[in-house]
C-alpha positions, -999 to +999 in steps of 0.1 A: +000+000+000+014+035-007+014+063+013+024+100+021+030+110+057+018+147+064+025+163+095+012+192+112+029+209+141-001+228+153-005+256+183-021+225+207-020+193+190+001+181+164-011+158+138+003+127+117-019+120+089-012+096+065-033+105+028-034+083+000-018+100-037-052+116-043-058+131-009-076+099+011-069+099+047-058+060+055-049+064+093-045+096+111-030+102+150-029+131+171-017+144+206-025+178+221-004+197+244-009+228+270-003+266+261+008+277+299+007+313+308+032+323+334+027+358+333-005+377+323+005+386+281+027+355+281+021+319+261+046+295+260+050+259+257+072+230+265+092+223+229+100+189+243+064+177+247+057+190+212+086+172+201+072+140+220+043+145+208+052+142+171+072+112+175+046+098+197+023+103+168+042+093+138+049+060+151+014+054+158+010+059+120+035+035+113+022+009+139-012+013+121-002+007+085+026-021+091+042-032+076+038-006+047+060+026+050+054+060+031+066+071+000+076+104+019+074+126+056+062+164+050+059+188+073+036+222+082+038+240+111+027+272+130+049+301+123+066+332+147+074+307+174+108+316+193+130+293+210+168+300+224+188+271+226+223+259+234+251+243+217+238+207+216+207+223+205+185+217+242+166+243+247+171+272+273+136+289+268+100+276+262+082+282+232+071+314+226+046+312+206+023+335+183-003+340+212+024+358+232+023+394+237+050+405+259+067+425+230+039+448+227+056+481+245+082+470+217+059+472+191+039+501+199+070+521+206+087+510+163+051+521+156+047+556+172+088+566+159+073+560+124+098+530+118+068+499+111+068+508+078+098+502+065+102+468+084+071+461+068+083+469+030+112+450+039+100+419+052+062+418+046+052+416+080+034+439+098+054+447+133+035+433+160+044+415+193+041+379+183+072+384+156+104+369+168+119+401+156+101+418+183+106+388+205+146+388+205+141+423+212+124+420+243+149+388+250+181+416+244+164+444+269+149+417+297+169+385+295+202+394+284+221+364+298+199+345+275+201+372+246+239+369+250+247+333+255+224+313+232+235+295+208+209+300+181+173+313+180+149+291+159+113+281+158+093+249+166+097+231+135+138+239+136+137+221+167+120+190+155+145+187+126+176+192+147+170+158+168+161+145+137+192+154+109+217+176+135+212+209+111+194+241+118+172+246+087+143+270+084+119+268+055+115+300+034+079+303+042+087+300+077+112+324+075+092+351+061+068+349+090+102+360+117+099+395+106+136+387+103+139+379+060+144+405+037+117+399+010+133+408-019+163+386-014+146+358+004+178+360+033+183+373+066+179+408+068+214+421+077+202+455+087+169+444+107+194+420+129+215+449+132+191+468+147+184+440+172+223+435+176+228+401+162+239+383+131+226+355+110+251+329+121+225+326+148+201+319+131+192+289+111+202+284+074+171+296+047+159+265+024+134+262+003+100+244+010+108+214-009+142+209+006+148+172+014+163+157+041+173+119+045+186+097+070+167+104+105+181+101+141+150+087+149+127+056+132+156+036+113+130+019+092+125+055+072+159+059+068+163+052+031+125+077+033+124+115+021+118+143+045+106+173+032+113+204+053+075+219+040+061+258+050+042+275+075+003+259+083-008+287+065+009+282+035+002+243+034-038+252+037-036+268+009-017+241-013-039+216+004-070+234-009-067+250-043-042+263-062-061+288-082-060+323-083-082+340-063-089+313-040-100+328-006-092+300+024-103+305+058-091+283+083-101+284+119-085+259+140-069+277+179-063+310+160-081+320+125-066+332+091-080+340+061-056+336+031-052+340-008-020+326-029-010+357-054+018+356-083+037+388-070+042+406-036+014+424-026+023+455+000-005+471+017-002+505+017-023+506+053-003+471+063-035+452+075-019+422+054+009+403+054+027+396+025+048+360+027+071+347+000+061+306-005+077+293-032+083+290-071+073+330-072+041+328-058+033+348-028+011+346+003-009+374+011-036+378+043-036+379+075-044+362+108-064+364+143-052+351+177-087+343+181-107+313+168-115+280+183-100+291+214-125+320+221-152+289+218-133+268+239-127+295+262-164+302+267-169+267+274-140+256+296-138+292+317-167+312+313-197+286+312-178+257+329-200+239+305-198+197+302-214+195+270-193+180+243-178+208+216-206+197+189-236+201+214-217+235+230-218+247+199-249+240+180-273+253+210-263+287+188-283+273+165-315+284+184-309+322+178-315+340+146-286+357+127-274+387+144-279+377+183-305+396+193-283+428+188-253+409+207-218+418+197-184+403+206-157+412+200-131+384+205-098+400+216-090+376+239-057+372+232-053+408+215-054+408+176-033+410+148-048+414+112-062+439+100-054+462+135-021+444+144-036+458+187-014+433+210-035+457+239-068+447+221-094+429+249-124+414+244-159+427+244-195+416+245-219+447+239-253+450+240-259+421+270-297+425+281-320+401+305-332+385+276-294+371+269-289+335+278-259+314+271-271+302+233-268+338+223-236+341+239-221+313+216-239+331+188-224+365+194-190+341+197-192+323+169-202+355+147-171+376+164-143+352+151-157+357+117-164+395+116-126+393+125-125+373+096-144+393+074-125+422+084-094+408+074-107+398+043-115+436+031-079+444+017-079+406-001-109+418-023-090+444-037-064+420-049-086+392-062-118+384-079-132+359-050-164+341-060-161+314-033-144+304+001-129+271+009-130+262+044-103+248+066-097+236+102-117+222+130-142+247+125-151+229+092-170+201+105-195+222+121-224+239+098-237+260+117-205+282+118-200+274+081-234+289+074-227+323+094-193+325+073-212+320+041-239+345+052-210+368+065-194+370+031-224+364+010-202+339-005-209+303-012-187+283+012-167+250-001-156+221+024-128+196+012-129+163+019-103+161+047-105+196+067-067+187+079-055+205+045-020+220+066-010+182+064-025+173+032-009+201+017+021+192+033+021+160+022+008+172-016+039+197-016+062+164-007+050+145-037+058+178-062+092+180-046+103+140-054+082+144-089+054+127-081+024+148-102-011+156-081-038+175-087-046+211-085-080+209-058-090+191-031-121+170-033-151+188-024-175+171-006-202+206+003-211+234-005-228+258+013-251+289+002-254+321+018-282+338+030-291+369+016-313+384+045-287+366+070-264+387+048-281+422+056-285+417+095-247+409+094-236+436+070-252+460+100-235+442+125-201+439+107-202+478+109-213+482+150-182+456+157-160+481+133-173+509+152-169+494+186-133+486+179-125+523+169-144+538+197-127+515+224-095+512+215-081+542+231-089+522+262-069+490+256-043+492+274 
């Protein structure tokens, strides 16, 4: 039996799927992990567990589909994770990942000197707290034993592929999303590190996403088996759902993003978007929330302390017409990035009367994470005709938060066949880079029509939570 390997080094769980050539999931394993939250603005996690985890749940795979071994190992992976580490490549900091915010004061303060924008035009990315640029920044001025002493700064995915091949190699997708890559050259921006005080030969070495690697540490039996290096989640959504231009993808899963694949850089003159180099001159341009599933799961786990399972959490939404009964929320829990790039943003639920109960709550929840969507989408329309939006993520499986992204948009709403397209597109890019030829889509398997009156109660309540946001954020702080 042949096989391809796709794995996904997500912000709580990492995934080992293994696909058939056209896209078939024959045996899939998974194993979550903790964010922790030492200080109030702080995520982190333990790069060890993650690494366990993967292991953990690529042998599983194996196990499974004995004694058959894939053709290939790919990898996606969350992007602006920073970890310091030593000479034998331990590490001497958690992960911090995305979600963290203790940069901000560093961010606001490039912002308000007027400098954002030409970091931006150089690397593509907006300056905001959860880039390692601004991390190693707040490493130089509040840990500078660490700052001084580590060996190299790299991100999750480095980590992985040290155990397993003893190099420090960072994809070029990856790379682009450290605020740290000079776009036009696709290397390390000597005058950005300059700025920070540090050179490149501490950082890891700029491949391309198709770079193979051979001969694993770990699991002899694959020794003989390609590893490709891969790109950023983000990136591998979009190869895992269509390769077309103008495809919109949306992918909720811990955080949200809402993405389009373009055939040269796209700068945005306000920088709401960010603007990624992936490969064979094709661009990624979008942006991304810190808040999707986890607002949900946040609202179920801390707020309602609620037993149900996810599905049932969820779908008691389904009870309340579009729009919440004039409920807004505003989903900052874990400040924002796209389109305001607000580390200080908090969350807000406006308009709470008696007549409230919990389903509208979820409601107002569900319909937050994609105004933030929506809103993020705004600059995308001007650089694509978009007719339709493939879906992507956990969020995916449930249809009643497909139909409020469909009525949202007034866009018709496509769902692949798996909704794991990071690790099928991983997987897909790992067949292109050992010649192996696939096709251009995913297999769809629903499509969902918007609701024009749903439309019109939401296009008023896009523009309250736009309002809201610009009214409050003077007080974020």
């Amino acid at each position: 039996m042949e096989y391809f390997l796709g794995i996904d080094i997500g912000t709580t769980s990492v995934k080992s799927i293994a696909f058939s050539k056209d896209g078939k999931p024959l045996a899939e394993h998974t194993r979550a992990y903790p964010i922790q939250h030492p200080f109030p603005e702080w995520s982190e996690q333990d790069p060890e567990e993650i690494a366990s985890a993967l292991f953990y749940t690529v042998e599983q795979v194996l196990r499974d589909l004995a004694p058959y071994i894939p053709r290939l190992c790919s990898f996606s992976s969350a992007m602006h994770s920073l970890i310091a580490v030593d000479k034998s490549g331990s590490a001497i900091t958690p992960s911090i990942i995305w979600a963290d915010n203790r940069a901000a004061a560093i961010a606001s303060k490039i912002i308000a000197e007027n400098r954002a924008g030409n970091y931006y035009k150089r690397t593509g990315l907006p300056v905001h707290a959860m880039s390692p640029f601004c991390k190693l920044q707040w490493l130089k001025e509040n840990q500078p034993d660490i700052f001084e002493h580590a060996y190299k700064f790299i991100g999750i995915k480095e980590f992985i592929f040290f155990k397993l091949f003893g190099t420090y190699s960072i994809d070029v997708s990856v790379a682009a999303a450290t605020g740290l890559m000079l776009g036009e050259s696709r290397q390390w921006d000597t005058w950005i590190l300059e700025q920070i005080g540090m050179t490149s030969n501490r950082l890891s070495e700029i491949v391309e996403t198709d770079k193979v690697f051979t001969s694993p540490r770990l699991f002899p039996v694959l020794e003989n088996i390609p590893f490709v290096i891969g790109g950023s989640d983000g990136a591998m959504a979009n190869l895992g759902t269509a390769e077309e231009p103008g495809a919109l993808v949306i992918t909720v899963g811990t955080s949200s993003a809402a993405r389009l694949i373009v055939d040269k850089p796209q700068i945005d003159p306000a920088m709401r978007t960010f603007c990624y180099y992936l490969r064979n001159d094709h661009w990624l341009v979008g942006g991304a929330s810190n808040n999707g599933g986890i607002v949900l799961q946040w609202l179920q786990e801390e707020f309602f302390r609620s037993k149900e399972n996810v599905p049932e959490f969820l779908n008691q939404a389904a009870s309340v017409e579009p729009g919440s009964g004039g409920l807004i929320f505003l989903p900052y829990l874990l400040g924002e990035r796209a389109p305001v790039w607000n580390a200080h943003a908090k969350g807000i639920l406006f308009g709470l009367q008696i007549t409230h109960d919990q389903s509208a709550m979820v409601r107002a929840s569900l319909e937050g994470v994609i105004y933030c969507l929506y809103a993020i989408s705004q600059p995308l329309f001007e650089y694509a005709e978009i007719s339709k939006i493939y879906a992507t993520g956990g969020f995916a499986r449930n249809e009643l938060w497909l139909q409020i992204l469909a009525d949202v948009f007034n866009l018709p709403v496509w769902v692949c066949e798996t909704t794991e397209n990071s690790a099928w597109g991983a997987a897909k890019l790992g067949m292109q880079a050992i010649g192996i030829p696939t096709s251009g889509e995913a297999l769809i398997t629903q499509k969902i029509k918007p609701d024009s009156s749903a439309h019109q109660v939401y296009a008023k309540g896009f523009q309250t939570f736009q309002r809201l946001y610009e009214l409050l954020k003077q007080e974020f702080h």
